[in-house]
N, C-alpha and C positions, 0 to 999 in steps of 0.2 A: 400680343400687346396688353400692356398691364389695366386693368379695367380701373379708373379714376372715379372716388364718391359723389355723387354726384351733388351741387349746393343745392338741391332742393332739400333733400336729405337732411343735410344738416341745420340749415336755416327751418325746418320743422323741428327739428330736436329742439334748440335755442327758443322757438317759441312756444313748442309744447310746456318748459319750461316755464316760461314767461308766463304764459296764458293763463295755466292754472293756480300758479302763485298767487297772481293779487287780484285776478278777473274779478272773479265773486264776490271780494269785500271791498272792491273801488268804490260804489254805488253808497255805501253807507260812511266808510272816511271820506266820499266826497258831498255828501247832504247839503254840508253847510257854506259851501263854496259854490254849490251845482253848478250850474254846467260849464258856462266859459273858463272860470278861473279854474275848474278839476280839469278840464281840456288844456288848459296851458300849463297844469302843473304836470301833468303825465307827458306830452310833449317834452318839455324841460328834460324832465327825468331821463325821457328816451336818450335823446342828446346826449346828456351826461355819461349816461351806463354804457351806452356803444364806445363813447370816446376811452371809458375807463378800463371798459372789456380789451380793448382794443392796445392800451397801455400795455398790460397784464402778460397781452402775447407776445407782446414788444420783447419785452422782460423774458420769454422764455428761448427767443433763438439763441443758437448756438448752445443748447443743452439738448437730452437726450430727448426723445418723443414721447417716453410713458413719464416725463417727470411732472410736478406739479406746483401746488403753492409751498410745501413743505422744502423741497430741497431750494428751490429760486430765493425765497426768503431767505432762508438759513445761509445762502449765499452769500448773497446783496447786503440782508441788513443787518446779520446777527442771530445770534441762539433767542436772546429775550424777546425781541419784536416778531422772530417765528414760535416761540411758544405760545403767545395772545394772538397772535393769524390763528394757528394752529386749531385753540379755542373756539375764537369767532367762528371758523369756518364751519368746526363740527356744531358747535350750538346751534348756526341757523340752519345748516343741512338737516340736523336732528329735528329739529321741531317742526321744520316744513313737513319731513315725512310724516311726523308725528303725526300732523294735522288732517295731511291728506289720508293718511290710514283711517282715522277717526272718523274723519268727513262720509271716506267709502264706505266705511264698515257701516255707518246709519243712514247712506240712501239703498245702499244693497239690501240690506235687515227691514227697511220701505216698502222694498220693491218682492221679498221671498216671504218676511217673517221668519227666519232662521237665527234672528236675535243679534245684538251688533258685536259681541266679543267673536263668536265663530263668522262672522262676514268680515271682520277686521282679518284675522288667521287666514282664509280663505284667499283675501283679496291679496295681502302681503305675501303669501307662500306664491300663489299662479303667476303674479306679475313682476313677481322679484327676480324669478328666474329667467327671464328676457336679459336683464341686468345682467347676471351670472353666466348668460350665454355669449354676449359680445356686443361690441359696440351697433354691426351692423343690426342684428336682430331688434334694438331697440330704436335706428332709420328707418326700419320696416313700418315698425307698428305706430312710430311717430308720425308716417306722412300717415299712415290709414286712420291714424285718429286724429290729427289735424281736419283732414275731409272729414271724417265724421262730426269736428267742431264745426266746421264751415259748414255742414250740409242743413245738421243740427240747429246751429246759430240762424243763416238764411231762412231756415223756415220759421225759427221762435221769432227773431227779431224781424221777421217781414210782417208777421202778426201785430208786434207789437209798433214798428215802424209805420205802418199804415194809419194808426191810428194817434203819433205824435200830437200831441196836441202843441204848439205856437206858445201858447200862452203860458202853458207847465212848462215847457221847456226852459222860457226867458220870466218862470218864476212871476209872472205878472197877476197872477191871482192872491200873492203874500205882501203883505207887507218891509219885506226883507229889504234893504239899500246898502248894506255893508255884505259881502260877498269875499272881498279879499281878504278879509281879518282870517276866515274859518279854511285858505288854503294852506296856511302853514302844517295845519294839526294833519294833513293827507302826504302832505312828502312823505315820510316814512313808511306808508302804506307803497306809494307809487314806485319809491325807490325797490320795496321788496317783487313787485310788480316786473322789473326786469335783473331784476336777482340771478341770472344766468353761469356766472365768474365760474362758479366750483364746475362750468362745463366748458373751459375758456381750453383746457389742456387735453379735455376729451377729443375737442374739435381738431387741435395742432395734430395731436396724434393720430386720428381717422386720415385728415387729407395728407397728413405726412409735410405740409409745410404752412407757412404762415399767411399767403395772403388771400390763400383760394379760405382757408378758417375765417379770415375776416370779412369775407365777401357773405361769409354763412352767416356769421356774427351779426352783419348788418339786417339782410335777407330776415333773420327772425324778427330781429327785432320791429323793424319796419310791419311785420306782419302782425304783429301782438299789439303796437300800436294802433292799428287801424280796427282791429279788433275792439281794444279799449273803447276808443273816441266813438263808434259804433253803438256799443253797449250801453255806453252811457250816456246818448242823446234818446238813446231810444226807452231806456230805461227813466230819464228824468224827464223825456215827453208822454210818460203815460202814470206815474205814479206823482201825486202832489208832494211836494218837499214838507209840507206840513203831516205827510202820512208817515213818513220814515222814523219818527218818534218809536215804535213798537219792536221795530228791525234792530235800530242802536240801541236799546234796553236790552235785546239777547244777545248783544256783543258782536251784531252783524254777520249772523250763521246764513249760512246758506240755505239753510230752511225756512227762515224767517224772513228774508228777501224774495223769495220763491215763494211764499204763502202770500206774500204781499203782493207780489206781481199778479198772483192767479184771482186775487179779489177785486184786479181789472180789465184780466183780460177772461172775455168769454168764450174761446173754443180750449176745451180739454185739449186739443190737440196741439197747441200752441204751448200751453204747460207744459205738455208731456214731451216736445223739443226741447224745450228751457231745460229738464231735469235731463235729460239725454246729455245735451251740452254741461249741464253741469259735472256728470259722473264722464264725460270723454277727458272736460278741461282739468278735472283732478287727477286722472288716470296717466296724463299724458305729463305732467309735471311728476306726479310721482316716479314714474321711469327716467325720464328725463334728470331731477335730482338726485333721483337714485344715481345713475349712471356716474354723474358729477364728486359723488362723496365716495363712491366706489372704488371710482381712479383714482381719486386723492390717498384713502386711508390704505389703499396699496402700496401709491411709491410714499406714505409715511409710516409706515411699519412693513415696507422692503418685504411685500407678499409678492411672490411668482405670479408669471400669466399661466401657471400651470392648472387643471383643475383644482388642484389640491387646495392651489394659493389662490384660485377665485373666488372657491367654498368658504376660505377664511377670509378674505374681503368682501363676499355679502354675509357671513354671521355678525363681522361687526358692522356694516351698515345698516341692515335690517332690523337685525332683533331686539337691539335697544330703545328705538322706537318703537317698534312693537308692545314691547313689554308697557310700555310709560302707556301708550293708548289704552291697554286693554284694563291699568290701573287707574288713571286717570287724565280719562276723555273728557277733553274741556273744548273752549270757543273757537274756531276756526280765526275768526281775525284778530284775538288776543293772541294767541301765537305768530299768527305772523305781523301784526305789531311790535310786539317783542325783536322778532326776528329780523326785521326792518331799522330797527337800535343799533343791532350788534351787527348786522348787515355793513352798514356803512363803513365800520374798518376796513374788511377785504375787498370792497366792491369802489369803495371811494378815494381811502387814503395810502392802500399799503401798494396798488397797482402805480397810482403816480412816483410815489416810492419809486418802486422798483425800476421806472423807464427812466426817471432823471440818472438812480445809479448806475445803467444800462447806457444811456449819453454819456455821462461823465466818465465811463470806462472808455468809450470809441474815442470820446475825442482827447485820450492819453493812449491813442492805438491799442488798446488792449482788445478791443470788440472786435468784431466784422460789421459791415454792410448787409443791410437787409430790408423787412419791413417794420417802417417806424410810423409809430401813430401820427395823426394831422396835430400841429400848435408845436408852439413852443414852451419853453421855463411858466409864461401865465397859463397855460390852456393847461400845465400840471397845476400852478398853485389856486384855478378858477374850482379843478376838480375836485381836491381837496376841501378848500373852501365850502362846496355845497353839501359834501357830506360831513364836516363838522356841523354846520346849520342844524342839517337835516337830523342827524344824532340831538341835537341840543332843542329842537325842536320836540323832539318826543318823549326828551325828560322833563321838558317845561309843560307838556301837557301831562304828563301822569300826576305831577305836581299841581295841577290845576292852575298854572299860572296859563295859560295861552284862553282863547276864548276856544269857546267847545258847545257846537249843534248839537241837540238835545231833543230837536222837534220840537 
């Protein structure tokens, strides 16, 4: 009897993904909104990204199991609208990794004194080859560092939970009354938050078909969510919205939220979860993304599953963020700001693409029957819709046209 993946499995891949993307810098895009309106903007989000994820796989039945955004694209809509996917896709896989290399290599270099270029090397060479070795190998280490996030989380944020304060939470000690205005500048952030897409084809092809993927699909996301809303009641019931000035001046690093939490919380041991959780939730997106650009830059330069051809699908997933880290290491949530921009193509607009010309084939018989996302023609053009917004939202703030928390 053929042994079936199991969804635990995979809905930890999806949110290892998830998790470590935008965990860390939600707290400081969402300052200015805190709490209810950054809770219903991530909420939102969730929605949006599962319904879009879920488009995505629509768009791939009836094509082969290793294929990806590259060939579906090239399909459906054309050589030009898959050359700018093609773009999008590596820019933000690139710079995630980027980030997280970056990230790891200076709490590792924290934590040894070994210096952050050789703990960059170090962390990228150990952990890339999980990548390099298979899908499952990276199910393994996803659920044990998922628990390691839960076990890690549970005990930082019961430290910190316990001591919520009511009144930080619901901002009652600021003066503040406009809250809505400062949720627009966070979509961008929350969208890269479940950023998952480049692992939509990883997933078809582990379970071999599409609905048990979307059940995984959901599964993470669901669990990254709960994470989130978690994190950030617990984080803006113990830190005053008027202290987070210092945090967004360093571009919201992870070290400068974590220096800040530790100047309210009194047991070391409750830091030293926090920082635990912080190097599981980077580690575990780092694989997790890896995986995602892995599969992709395969079937887009037609690399073998052979050793040979895995070796050359992690040289070019790997080593060019590599390289850019080890040349210039910059702010953990200016890159995935960034990457939250260019995000929105593949994750918002080119998925709903792909399922309307995936209907519009079926119903000129050309399709099969199979699984198809929930909604109809609005619930493509609703999708679409929010990630123009959400793109257009993040040029109006670099533009300094939107309002922007400051502390």
């Amino acid at each position: 009897m053929e042994h079936k993946p199991s969804l635990v499995g995979g809905a930890c891949i999806i949110a290892g993904v998830c998790v470590g993307a935008g965990m860390l810098g939600l707290p400081s895009a969402g300052a200015g909104a805190w709490s209810l309106w950054s809770m219903l903007a991530v909420a939102l989000t969730m929605v949006v990204m599962t319904i879009s994820g879920w488009m995505l796989l629509e768009s791939y039945k009836g094509y082969p199991l290793r294929v990806s955004f590259d060939t579906v694209t090239r399909d459906l809509l054309g050589d030009k609208v898959n050359a700018l996917n093609n773009l999008s896709v590596y820019f933000v896989g690139g710079i995630l990794l980027y980030a997280y290399i970056t990230s790891a290599g200076l709490i590792i270099d924290g934590m040894t004194g070994m210096g952050s270029h050789w703990s960059s090397v170090l962390f990228t060479l150990v952990f890339s080859v999980l990548v390099w070795h298979s899908t499952r190998a990276v199910d393994r280490i996803s659920v044990l560092l998922v628990i390691l996030m839960g076990l890690s989380f549970v005990f930082g944020i019961s430290g910190l939970s316990m001591n919520i304060r009511l009144d930080l939470l619901l901002d009652r000690v600021g003066s503040e009354t406009h809250y809505a205005q400062y949720a627009l500048v966070m979509l961008p952030v929350a969208l890269t938050s479940f950023g998952y897409h480049h692992s939509v084809s990883s997933m078809r092809a582990y379970y071999g078909e599409e609905r048990r993927a979307s059940r995984a699909i959901l599964g993470g996301t669901v669990i990254a969510l709960t994470f989130y809303l978690i994190w950030l009641a617990s984080v803006f019931g113990n830190l005053p919205r008027s202290e987070f000035g210092p945090v967004i001046a360093e571009g919201g690093n992870v070290d400068a939220l974590l220096k800040a939490l530790g100047s309210v919380i009194e047991s070391q041991a409750v830091a030293n979860a926090l920082n635990a959780f912080s190097m599981a939730a980077i580690l575990s997106s780092f694989i997790g993304v890896g995986l995602g650009v892995f599969d992709y830059l395969a079937d887009l330069f037609k690399f073998d599953n052979s050793r040979a051809g895995r070796a050359k699908s992690w040289g070019v997933t790997f080593l060019p963020p590599l390289v850019l880290s080890l040349l210039f290491p910059f702010g953990f949530l200016m890159a995935i700001g960034y990457a939250g921009a260019v995000a929105t193509l593949w994750t918002c607009i080119i998925p709903p693409l792909l399922a309307w010309k995936v209907r519009k084939a079926a119903r000129n018989g050309n399709q099969g029957e199979g699984f198809r996302a929930p909604g109809g023609i609005l619930m493509i053009v609703l999708v679409i819709l929010f990630g123009v917004l959400t793109a257009a939202f993040h040029l109006l703030n670099m533009a300094g046209l939107l309002p922007a928390y400051t502390g």
